[in-house]
C-alpha positions in Angstrom: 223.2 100.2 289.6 226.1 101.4 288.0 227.9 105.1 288.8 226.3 106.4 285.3 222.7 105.4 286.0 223.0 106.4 289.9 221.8 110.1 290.8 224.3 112.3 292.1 224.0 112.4 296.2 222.4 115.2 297.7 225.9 117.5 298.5 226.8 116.7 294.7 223.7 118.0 293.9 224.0 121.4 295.5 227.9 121.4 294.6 227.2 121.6 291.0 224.1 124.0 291.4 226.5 126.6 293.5 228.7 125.8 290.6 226.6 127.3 287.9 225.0 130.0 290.3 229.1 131.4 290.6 229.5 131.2 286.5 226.1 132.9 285.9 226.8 135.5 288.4 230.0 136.3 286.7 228.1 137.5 284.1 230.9 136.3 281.3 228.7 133.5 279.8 227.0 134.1 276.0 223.4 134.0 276.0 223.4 130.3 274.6 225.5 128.5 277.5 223.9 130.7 280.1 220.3 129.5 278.8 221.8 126.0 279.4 223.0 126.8 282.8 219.9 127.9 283.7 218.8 125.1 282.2 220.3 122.7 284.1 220.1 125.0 287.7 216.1 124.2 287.4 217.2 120.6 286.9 219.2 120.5 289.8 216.8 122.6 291.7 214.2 120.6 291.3 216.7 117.0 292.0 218.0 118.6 295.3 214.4 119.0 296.2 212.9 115.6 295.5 215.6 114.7 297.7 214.7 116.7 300.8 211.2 116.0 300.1 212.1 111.5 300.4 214.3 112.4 303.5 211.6 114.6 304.9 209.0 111.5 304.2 211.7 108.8 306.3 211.6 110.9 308.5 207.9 110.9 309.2 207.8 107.3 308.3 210.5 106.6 311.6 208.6 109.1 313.8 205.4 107.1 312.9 207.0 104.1 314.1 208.6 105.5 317.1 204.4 106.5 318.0 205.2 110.3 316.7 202.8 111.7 314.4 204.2 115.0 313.5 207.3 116.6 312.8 208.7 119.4 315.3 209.6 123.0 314.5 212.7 123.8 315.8 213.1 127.1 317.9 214.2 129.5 316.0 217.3 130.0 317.7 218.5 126.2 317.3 217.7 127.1 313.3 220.9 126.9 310.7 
């Protein structure tokens, strides 16, 4: 694949949507270029999360293998 076909990485991903989340906070933006901010947010939204969904499938798929069915809640207190 080349760089212009590849999807941005995961970190990319959330860079750019912080990006536009700081712009359309500002509040600066004409109606026009903050429609296509938004625009793009969902997009990036929706990227970033097909991305946690595939990790979250790995995951499972290595748990399954290791002879763990499930996925594990972590205590709250060991939660980000």
């Amino acid at each position: 694949m080349t760089k212009e076909t590849e999807s941005p990485s995961f970190e990319e991903t959330l860079s750019e949507l912080e990006t536009i989340v700081n712009e359309m906070e500002n509040g600066d933006l004409p109606l026009n270029k903050a429609l296509e901010k938004f625009e793009r947010g969902i997009a990036l939204s929706r990227q970033g999360q097909q991305s946690l969904e595939s990790a979250e499938q790995k995951v499972k798929i290595l748990l399954s293998n290791q002879g763990e069915e499930t996925l594990q809640t972590l205590p709250e207190s060991e939660q980000p």
